[in-house]
C-alpha positions as protocol buffer text, in pm:
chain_id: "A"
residue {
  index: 1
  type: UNK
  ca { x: -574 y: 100 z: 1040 }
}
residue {
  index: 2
  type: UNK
  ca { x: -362 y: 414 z: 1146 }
}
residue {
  index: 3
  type: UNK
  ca { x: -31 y: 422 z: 1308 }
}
residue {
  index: 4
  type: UNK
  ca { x: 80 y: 606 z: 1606 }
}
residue {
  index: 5
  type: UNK
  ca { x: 230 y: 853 z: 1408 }
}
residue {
  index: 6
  type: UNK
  ca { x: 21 y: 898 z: 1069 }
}
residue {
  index: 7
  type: UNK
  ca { x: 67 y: 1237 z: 938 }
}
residue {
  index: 8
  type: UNK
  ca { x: 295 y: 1438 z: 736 }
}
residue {
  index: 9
  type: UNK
  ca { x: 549 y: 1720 z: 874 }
}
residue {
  index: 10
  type: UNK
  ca { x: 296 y: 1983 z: 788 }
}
residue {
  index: 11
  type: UNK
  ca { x: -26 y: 1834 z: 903 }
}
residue {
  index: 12
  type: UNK
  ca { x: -183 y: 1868 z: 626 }
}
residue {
  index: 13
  type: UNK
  ca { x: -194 y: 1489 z: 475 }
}
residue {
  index: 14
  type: UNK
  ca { x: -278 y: 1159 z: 667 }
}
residue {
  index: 15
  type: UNK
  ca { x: -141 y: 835 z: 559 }
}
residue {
  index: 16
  type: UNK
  ca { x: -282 y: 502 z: 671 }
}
residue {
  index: 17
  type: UNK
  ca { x: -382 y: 94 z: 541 }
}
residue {
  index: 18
  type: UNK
  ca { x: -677 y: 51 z: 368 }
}
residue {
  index: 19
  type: UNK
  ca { x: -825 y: -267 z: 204 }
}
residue {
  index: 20
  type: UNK
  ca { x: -951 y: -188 z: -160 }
}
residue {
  index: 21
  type: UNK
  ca { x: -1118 y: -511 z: -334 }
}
residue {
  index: 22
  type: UNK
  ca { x: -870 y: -777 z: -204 }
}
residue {
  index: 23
  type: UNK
  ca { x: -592 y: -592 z: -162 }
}
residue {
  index: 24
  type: UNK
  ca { x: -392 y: -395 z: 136 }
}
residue {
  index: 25
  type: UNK
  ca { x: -345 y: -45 z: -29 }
}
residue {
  index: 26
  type: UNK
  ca { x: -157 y: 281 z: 147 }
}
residue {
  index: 27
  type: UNK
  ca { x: -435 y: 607 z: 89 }
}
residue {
  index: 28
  type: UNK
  ca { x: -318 y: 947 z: 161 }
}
residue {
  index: 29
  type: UNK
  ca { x: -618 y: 1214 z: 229 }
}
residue {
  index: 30
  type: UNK
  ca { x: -550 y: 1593 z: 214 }
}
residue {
  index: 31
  type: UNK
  ca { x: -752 y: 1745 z: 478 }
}
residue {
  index: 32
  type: UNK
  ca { x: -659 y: 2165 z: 281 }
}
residue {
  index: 33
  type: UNK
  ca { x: -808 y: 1985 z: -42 }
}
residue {
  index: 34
  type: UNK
  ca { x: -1047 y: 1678 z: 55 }
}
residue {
  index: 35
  type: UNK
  ca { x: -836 y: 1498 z: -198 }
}
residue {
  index: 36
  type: UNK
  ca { x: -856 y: 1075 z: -89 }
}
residue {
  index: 37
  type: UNK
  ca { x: -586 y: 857 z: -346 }
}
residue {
  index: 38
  type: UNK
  ca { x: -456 y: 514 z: -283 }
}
residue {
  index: 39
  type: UNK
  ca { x: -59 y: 552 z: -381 }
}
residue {
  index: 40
  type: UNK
  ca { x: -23 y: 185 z: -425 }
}
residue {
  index: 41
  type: UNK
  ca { x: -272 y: 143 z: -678 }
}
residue {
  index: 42
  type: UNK
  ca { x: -14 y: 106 z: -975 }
}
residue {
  index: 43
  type: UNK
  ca { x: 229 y: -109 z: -815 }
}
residue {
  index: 44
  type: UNK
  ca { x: 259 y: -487 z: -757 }
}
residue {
  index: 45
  type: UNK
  ca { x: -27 y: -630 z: -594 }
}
residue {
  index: 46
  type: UNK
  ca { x: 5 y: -745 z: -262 }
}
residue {
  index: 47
  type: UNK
  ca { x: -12 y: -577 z: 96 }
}
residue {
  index: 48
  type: UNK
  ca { x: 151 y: -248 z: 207 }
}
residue {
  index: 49
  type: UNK
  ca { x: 71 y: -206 z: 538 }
}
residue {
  index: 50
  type: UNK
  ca { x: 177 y: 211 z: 663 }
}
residue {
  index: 51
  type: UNK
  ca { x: 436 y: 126 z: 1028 }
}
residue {
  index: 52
  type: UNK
  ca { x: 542 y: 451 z: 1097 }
}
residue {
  index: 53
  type: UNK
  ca { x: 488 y: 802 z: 893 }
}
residue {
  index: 54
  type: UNK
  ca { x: 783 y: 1095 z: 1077 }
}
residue {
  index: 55
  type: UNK
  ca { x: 947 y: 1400 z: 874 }
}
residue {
  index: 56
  type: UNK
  ca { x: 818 y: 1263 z: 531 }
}
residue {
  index: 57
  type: UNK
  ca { x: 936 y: 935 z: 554 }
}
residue {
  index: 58
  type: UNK
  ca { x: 691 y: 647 z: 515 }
}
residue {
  index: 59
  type: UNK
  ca { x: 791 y: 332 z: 681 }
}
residue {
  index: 60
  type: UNK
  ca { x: 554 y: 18 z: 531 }
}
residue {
  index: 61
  type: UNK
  ca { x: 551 y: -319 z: 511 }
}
residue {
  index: 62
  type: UNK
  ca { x: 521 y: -506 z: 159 }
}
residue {
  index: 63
  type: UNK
  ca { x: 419 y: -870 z: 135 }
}
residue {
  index: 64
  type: UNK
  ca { x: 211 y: -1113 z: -81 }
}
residue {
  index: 65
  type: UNK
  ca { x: 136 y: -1489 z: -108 }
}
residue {
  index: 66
  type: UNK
  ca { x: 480 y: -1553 z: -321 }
}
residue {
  index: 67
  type: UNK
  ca { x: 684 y: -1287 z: -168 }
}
residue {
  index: 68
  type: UNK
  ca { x: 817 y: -1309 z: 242 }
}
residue {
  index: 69
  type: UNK
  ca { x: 751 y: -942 z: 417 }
}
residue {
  index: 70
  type: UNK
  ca { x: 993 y: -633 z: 329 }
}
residue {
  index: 71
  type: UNK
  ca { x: 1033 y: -326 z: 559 }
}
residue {
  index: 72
  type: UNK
  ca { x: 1042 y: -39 z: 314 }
}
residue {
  index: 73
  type: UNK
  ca { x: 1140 y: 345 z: 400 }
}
residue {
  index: 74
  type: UNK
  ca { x: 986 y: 607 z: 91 }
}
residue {
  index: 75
  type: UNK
  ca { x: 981 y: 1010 z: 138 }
}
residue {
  index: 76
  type: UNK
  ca { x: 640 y: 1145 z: 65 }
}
residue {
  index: 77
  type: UNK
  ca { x: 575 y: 1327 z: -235 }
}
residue {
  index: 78
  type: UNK
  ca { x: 404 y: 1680 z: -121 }
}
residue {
  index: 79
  type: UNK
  ca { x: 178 y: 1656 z: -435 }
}
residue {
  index: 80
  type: UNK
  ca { x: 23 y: 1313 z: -366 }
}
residue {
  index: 81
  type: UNK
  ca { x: 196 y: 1128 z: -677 }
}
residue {
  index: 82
  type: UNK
  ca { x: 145 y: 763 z: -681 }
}
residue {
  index: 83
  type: UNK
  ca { x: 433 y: 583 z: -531 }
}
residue {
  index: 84
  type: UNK
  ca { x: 709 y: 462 z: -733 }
}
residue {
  index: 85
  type: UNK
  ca { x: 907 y: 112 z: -661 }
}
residue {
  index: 86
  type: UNK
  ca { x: 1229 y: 253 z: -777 }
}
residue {
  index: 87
  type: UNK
  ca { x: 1194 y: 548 z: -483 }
}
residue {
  index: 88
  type: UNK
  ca { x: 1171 y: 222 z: -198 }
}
residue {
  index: 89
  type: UNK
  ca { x: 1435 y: 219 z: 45 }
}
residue {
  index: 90
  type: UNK
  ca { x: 1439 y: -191 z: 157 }
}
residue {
  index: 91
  type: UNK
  ca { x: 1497 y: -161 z: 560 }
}
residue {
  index: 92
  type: UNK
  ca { x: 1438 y: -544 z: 679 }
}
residue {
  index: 93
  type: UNK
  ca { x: 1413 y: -827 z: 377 }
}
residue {
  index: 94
  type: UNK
  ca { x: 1430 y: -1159 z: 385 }
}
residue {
  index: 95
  type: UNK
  ca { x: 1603 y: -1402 z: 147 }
}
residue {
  index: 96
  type: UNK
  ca { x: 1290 y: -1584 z: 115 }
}
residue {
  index: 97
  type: UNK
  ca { x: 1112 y: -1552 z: -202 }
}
residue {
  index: 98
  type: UNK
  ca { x: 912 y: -1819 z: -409 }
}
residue {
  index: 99
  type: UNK
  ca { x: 781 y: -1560 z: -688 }
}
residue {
  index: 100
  type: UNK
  ca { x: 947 y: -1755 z: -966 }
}
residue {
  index: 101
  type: UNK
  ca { x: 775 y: -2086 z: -822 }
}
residue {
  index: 102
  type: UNK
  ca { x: 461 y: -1969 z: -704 }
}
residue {
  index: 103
  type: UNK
  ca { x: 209 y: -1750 z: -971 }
}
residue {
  index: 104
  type: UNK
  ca { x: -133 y: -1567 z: -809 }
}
residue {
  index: 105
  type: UNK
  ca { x: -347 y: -1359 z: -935 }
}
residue {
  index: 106
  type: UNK
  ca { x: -689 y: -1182 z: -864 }
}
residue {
  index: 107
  type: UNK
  ca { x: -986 y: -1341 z: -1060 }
}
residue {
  index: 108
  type: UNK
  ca { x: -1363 y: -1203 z: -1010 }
}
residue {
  index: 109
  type: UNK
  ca { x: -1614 y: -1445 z: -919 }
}
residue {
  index: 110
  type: UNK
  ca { x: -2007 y: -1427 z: -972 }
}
residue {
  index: 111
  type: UNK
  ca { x: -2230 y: -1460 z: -682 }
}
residue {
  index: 112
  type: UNK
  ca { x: -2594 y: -1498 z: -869 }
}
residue {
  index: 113
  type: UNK
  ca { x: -2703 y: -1344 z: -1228 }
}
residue {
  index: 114
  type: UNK
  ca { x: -2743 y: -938 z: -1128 }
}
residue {
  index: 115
  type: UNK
  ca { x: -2515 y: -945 z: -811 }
}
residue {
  index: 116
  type: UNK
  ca { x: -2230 y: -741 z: -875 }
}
residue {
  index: 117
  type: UNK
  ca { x: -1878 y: -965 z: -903 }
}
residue {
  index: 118
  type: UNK
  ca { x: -1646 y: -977 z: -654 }
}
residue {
  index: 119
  type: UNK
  ca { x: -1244 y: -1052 z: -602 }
}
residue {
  index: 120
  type: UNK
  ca { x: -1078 y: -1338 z: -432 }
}
């Protein structure tokens, strides 16, 4: 889904929510290159959901089955670089967490012989 406000200062790059296998990802797409990468590929699985994109900040949500919804703030990288954890600015957090008590994971499942597998 897009937010009201999904592109960055120079109009160049849109950033939305897209769901890749079972997962939330955020996907930038240079419209100058035709470039499409999900940024949230290499971090913890769960949701980010894109709020709000305005002068090269990134407002998104975080959440997964163990872990209670964060509000994050992140500046954009002009070069499309994966995101980085250690860049997150936490906006809204809760003190709710059961990631120490609660352990999920993505396993692939077969529908029939020759159908291709699938994630839940």
């Amino acid at each position: 889904s897009f937010p009201d406000r999904c592109w960055n200062s120079s109009g160049e790059k849109l950033y939305f929510s897209d769901t890749q296998k079972s997962l939330v990802q955020i996907v930038c797409v240079d419209i100058v290159t035709c470039q499409v990468k999900y940024l949230t590929s290499e971090l913890k699985e769960g949701s980010y959901v894109v709020l709000d994109v305005n002068e090269d900040i990134m407002v998104f949500r975080y959440a997964s089955p163990s872990q209670s919804p964060i509000i994050y703030a992140n500046k954009l990288s002009p070069t499309m670089e994966e995101m980085k954890e250690s860049s997150f600015c936490s906006l809204v957090t809760s003190n709710f967490s059961c990631e120490d008590k609660v352990k999920w994971r993505l396993i692939d499942l077969s529908r029939e012989q020759g159908s291709e597998p699938y994630q839940v």
